[in-house]
Structures are given as C-alpha cells and as structure tokens.
C-alpha positions in Angstrom: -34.1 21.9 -16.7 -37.0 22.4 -14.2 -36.7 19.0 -13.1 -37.9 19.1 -9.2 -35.5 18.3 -6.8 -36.5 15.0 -4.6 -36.7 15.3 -1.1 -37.3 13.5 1.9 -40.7 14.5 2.3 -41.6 13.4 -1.1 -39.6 9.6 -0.3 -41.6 9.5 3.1 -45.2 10.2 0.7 -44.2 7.2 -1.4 -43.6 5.0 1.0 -46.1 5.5 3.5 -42.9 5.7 5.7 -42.9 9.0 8.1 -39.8 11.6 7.5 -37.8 9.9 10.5 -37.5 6.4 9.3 -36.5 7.9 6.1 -33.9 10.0 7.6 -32.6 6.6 9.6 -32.3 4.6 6.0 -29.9 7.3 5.5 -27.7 7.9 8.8 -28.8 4.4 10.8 -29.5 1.8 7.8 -28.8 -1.1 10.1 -31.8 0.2 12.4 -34.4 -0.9 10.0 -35.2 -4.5 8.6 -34.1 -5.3 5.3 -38.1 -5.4 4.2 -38.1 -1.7 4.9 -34.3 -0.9 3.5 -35.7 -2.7 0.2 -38.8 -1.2 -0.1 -36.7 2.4 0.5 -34.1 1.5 -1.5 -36.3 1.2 -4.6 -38.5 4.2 -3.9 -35.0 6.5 -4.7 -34.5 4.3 -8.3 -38.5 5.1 -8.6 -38.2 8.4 -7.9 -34.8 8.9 -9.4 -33.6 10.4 -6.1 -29.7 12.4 -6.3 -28.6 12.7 -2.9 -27.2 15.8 -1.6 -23.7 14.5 -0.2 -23.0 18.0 1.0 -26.0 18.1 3.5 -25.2 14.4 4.8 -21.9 15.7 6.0 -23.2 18.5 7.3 -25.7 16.1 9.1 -24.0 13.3 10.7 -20.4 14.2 10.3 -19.5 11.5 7.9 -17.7 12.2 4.6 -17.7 9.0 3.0 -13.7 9.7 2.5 -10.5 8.2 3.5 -7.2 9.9 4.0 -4.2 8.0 2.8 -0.7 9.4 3.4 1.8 8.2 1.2 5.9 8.4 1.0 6.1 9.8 -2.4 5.4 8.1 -5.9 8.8 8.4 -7.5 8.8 4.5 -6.3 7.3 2.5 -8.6 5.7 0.4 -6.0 3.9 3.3 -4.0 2.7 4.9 -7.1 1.2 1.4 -8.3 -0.2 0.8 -4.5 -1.7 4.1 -4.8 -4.0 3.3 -8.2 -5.2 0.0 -6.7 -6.6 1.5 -3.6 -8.2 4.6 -5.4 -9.6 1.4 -8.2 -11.2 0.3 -5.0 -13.9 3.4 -5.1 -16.5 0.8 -7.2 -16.6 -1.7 -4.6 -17.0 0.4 -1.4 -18.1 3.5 -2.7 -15.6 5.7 -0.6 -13.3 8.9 -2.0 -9.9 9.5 -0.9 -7.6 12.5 -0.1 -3.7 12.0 -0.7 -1.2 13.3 0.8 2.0 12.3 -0.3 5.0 12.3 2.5 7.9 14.4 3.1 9.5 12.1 5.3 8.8 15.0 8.3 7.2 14.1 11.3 6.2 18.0 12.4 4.5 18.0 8.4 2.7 14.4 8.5 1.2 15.9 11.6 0.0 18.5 9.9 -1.4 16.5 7.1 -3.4 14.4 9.5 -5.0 17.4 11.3 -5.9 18.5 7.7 -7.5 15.4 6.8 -9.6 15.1 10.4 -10.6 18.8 9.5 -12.5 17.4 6.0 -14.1 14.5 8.0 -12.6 11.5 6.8 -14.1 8.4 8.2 -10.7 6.4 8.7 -6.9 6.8 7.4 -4.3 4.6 5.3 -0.6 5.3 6.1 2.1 4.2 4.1 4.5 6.5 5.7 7.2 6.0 8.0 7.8 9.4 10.2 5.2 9.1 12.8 5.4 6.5 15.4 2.5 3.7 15.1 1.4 4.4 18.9 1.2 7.7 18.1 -1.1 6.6 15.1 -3.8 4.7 17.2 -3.6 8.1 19.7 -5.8 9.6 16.5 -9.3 7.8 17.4 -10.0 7.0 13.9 -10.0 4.0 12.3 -6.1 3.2 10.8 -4.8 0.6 8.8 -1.3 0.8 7.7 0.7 -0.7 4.9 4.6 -2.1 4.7 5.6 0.1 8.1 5.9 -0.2 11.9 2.3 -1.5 13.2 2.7 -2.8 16.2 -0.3 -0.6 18.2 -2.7 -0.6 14.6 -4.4 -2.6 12.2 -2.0 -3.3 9.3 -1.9 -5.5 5.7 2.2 -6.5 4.5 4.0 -9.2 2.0 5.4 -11.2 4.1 8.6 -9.4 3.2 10.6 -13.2 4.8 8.9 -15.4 2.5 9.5 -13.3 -0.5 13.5 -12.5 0.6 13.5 -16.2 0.8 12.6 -17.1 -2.5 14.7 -14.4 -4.2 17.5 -15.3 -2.5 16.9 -18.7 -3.5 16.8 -18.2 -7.0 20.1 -16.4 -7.4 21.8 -18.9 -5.5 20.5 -21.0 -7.9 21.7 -19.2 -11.0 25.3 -20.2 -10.7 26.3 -16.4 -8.8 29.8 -16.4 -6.6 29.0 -14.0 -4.3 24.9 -12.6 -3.2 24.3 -9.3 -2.8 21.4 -7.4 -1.1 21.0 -3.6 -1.8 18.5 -1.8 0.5 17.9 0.8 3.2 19.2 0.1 6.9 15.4 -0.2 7.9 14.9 -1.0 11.9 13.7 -4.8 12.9 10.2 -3.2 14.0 9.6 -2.5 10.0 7.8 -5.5 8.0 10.4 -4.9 5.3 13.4 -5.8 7.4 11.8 -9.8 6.9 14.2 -9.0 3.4 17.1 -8.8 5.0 17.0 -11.7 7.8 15.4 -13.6 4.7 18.5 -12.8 2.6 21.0 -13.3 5.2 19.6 -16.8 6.0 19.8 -18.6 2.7 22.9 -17.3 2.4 24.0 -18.9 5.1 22.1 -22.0 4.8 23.8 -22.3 1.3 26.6 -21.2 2.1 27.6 -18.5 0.2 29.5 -15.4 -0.1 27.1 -12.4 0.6 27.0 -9.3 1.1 24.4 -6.5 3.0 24.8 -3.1 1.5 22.5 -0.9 3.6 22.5 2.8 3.3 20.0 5.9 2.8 18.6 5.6 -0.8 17.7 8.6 -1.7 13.9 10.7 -1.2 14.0 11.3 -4.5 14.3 10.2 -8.0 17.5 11.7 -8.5 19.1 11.0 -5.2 18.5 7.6 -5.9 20.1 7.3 -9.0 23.1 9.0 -7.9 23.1 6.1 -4.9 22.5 3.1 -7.4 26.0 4.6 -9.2 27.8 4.5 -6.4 26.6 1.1 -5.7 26.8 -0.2 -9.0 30.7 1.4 -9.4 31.4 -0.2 -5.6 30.5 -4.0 -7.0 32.0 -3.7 -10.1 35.2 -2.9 -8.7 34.9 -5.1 -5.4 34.0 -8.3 -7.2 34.9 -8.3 -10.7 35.5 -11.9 -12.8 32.8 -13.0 -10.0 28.8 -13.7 -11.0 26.7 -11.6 -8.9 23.5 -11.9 -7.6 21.7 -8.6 -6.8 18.8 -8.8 -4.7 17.3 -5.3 -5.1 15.0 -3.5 -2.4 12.6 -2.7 -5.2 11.6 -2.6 -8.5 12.8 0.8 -9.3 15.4 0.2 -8.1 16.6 -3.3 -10.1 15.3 -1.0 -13.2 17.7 1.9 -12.2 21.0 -0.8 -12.1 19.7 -2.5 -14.7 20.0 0.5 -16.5 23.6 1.5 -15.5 24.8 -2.1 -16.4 23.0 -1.7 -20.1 24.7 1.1 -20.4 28.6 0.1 -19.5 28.3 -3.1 -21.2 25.6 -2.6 -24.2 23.7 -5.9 -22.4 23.5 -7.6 -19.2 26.4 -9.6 -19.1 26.1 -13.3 -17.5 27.8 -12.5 -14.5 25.1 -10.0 -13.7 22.0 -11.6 -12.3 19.1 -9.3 -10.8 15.8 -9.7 -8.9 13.6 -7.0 -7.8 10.5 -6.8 -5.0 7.1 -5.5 -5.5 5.9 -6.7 -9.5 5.3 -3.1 -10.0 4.5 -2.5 -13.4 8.1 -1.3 -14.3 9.3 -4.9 -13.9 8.0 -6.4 -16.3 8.1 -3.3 -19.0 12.0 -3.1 -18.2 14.3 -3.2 -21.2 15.0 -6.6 -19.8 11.9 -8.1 -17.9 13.3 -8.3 -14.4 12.7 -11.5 -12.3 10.9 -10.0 -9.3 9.0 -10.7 -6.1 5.3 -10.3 -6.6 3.7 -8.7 -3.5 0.5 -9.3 -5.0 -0.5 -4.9 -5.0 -3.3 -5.4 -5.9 -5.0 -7.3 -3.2 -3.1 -5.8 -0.2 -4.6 -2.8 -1.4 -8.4 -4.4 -1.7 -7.3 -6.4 1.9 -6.3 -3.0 3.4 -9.4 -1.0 2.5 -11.5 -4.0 3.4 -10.6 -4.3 6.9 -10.2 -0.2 7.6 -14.3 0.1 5.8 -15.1 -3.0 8.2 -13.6 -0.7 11.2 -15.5 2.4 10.1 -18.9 0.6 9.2 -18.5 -1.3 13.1 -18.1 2.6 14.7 -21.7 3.7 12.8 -23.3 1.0 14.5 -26.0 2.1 17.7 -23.6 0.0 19.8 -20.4 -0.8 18.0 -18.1 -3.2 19.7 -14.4 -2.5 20.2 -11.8 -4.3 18.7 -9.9 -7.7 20.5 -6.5 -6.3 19.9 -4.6 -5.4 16.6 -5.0 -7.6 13.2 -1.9 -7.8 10.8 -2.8 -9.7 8.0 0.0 -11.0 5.7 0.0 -11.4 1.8 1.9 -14.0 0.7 4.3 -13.4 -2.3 5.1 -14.5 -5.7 8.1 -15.4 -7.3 8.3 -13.9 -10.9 11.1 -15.2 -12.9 11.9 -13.4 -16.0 15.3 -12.5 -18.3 17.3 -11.0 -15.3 17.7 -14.7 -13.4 19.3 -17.0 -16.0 
C-alpha cells in the first residue's frame, strides 16, 4: 500500500543516465540510439515504473488519443467499423473519443473543437457534413473513411469493383429486371463507384435495370419506413418478374429481406438479394445474405495505420511534410450465400 511511486530521478540513478535524457526517452525517443532506448526501456520493467499519463499531457501536449466522428451506429456497417478501429488499441497503443454524427455541419464543428480541446493527436471522420477542404484547414493529422477526400488522407472499398461483382452475380441468377436501392450520393463520394458499377453491367449485359435513389432515412425507423415503400413500389411495378436487388447495405438487404419473409412466409425465387459491407448482420440474417465483403476489418487497421504514421512523422525534431494526399483502396469480396440462387 506504501509502495513508492517511481520517478524520473530514481530512472536517471539506475541508469547512470542524467534527468534530461530520461525525460527525451519520454517526449523525443527517436533522439536517442536504440542502445540507450534499450537500456531505458528495461530500467522501467526493472523498476516496475507506472507512468503518469496525466503529467505527459500536461508536458508536451500529446494525449495519446484519436477523435473519430462517426454517422451514427444504427448501420450495421459503421457500428462494426467502429469496434475494429477501437480493437486496434493493442497494436498502437492509442485511445479514442467518439462522436457519433447528426448529419449537421454547425454540430460536427462543434464536435471537432471539442475533440482539439482534449488534445487528440489526429482525427478519423466517417461523416459526411463537413467539406474535405474544410477538414485539411484543421492542422491535424486526418484520415477519412467511405466520404469525399479529395484534400486528405483517406482508406475506401473500391466501392466499383464490388458494385461490379454484385451486379454480376444477379445477372447471373436468372433475374428479369436489376435493381439498385441506395441514396442519391454526389460523384465526389467513393460510394457512388456502386452506382456507375451497377449501371454498367447492366448495360454491358443488357438488362432491364433500374436506379432507385432517394434519402434513406437517419434513423432506424426512418429507414424501415423507406425500405416499405420500396419494397411495396417493386412488388407492384414488376410483379411475375425475378428481381435482382442490389442493396446499399447490409442493413439494409436485412430490413427487405425482412418485409419479403414476412408477406410470403419465405423468400420466394423471384426475389434475389445482395447486400455491401459483410457486416456481421449478413451472415446472421434469417437467410444468410450474399454480400460484398469490404474487408472492415482491415480498412479499419489500414486507416489507423497511415493516420499513427502522420502523427508519429509530426513528433519528429524535423518532420517532413507530406507529397500530396494518399487514398488507399481495399479491394472487396464477393460473399455468396442463400439470398443469390
């Protein structure tokens, strides 16, 4: 209970190393050899060193945490992308503070003054309200995720590719007409590679299609009152006719799934579904849904990579600025399950 707290003084004794080079193992690490790191780095397991993360702050103005803003976690996909970047926390050691979105730009502006107030050492946005130029304007280190990027650092699916192959696969699975349900997202958003990818195999194969683009709701109930209206608007439109739904997401192809299950007790033939994202929902479905895999799990490792490679570059005595933007793309999976027959 008594246990004496370990300071620097006591490190620098151990050592032989004086109180300054001590405190530079701690704020300047990359100012010392490796020899010297080593022999420090095993004096604290020695010495069973805690270090006082309250009094680093306070010292050199870095929190060890990153501020992610986030559009909400009703969507199966953004709650999933938000556990595999917190999971991240055992390889590079940084916390995170969430905020999750509003869709508002005056309130995102407000949640990123709040997060520069605690500190935070670099941002992940997953939002859409605030402009990316706007973004960069923050001097912090930014990546972004599936939104407008042009003027920062960003890690998407290559949203194309996987529109491509779902596409591909219902016009495979004996469908009359193709139909692609999403949002009427602009051409500057990653995600509108869905659409031009849909609208393209359709063509190519030449088959009657569909684009059904239109607000889906900011919440879990708006949504489901849009998927009825959808789901009512195809049934009478093309009935007799095998459709192919291409979905905008998973919770969404679980939400129409859903609504057919319920009119017809099953999912009749000439229903055939695929989702995007290989959220967990997908694949836990009353009917495992046939889905894009974006592969979550490593744009969220890829996307705190290159944002702790941006913030571990500014520490640096003399870090060098960046050549231009990177936007790294993850390519997708096809998942074919019971909903593609």
């Amino acid at each position: 209970m008594n246990k004496k707290k370990v300071t620097f003084d006591d490190i620098a004794k151990y050592t032989n190393f004086s109180k300054t080079t001590i405190s530079r193992y701690f704020n300047h690490p990359d100012s010392l050899t490796i020899k010297n790191q080593e022999i420090i780095a095993q004096a604290l397991v020695d010495l069973n060193y805690q270090e006082n993360k309250l009094a680093k702050v306070l010292a050199n103005g870095k929190s060890e945490f990153i501020g992610i803003i986030i559009p909400n976690l009703f969507l199966h996909y953004y709650a999933e992308m938000l556990n595999q970047i917190l999971k991240t926390y055992e390889t590079f050691g940084y916390k995170f503070l969430v905020f999750v979105s509003t869709d508002n730009v005056e309130t995102e502006r407000k949640y990123i003054q709040e997060l520069l107030a605690y500190k935070i050492e670099g941002m992940i946005i997953l939002s859409h309200a605030i402009p990316s130029q706007e973004l960069a304007a923050s001097n912090i280190p930014i990546v972004t995720i599936e939104r407008e990027d042009k003027y920062v650092n960003s890690v998407n699916t290559d949203n194309y590719m996987g529109a491509v192959q779902a596409t591909s696969l219902l016009a495979k699975s004996n469908c009359d007409v193709l139909l692609h349900i999403n949002s009427d997202v602009p051409k500057s958003t990653p995600s509108y590679g869905r659409i031009s990818g849909f609208q393209e195999i359709c063509r190519e194969y030449h088959m009657e299609h569909e684009l059904i683009l239109q607000n889906l709701g900011n919440s879990y109930q708006e949504t489901v009152d849009c998927m009825q209206e959808t789901f009512n608007y195809i049934r009478n439109k093309y009935p007799g006719k095998n459709k192919g739904l291409f979905m905008a997401n998973d919770t969404h192809a679980n939400i129409m799934l859903n609504m057919i299950f319920r009119k017809y007790g099953m999912l009749p033939d000439e229903y055939h579904i695929v989702g995007f994202d290989d959220s967990p929902i997908a694949e836990e479905a009353i009917i495992p849904i046939s889905t894009v895999g974006q592969q979550i799990d490593k744009i969220a490792f890829e996307a705190v990579s290159l944002l702790v490679e941006q913030m571990n570059e500014r520490k640096k005595r003399r870090p060098k600025p960046q050549d231009g933007v990177i936007h790294k793309k993850i390519t997708p999976i096809l998942m074919r399950r019971e909903t593609t027959k």
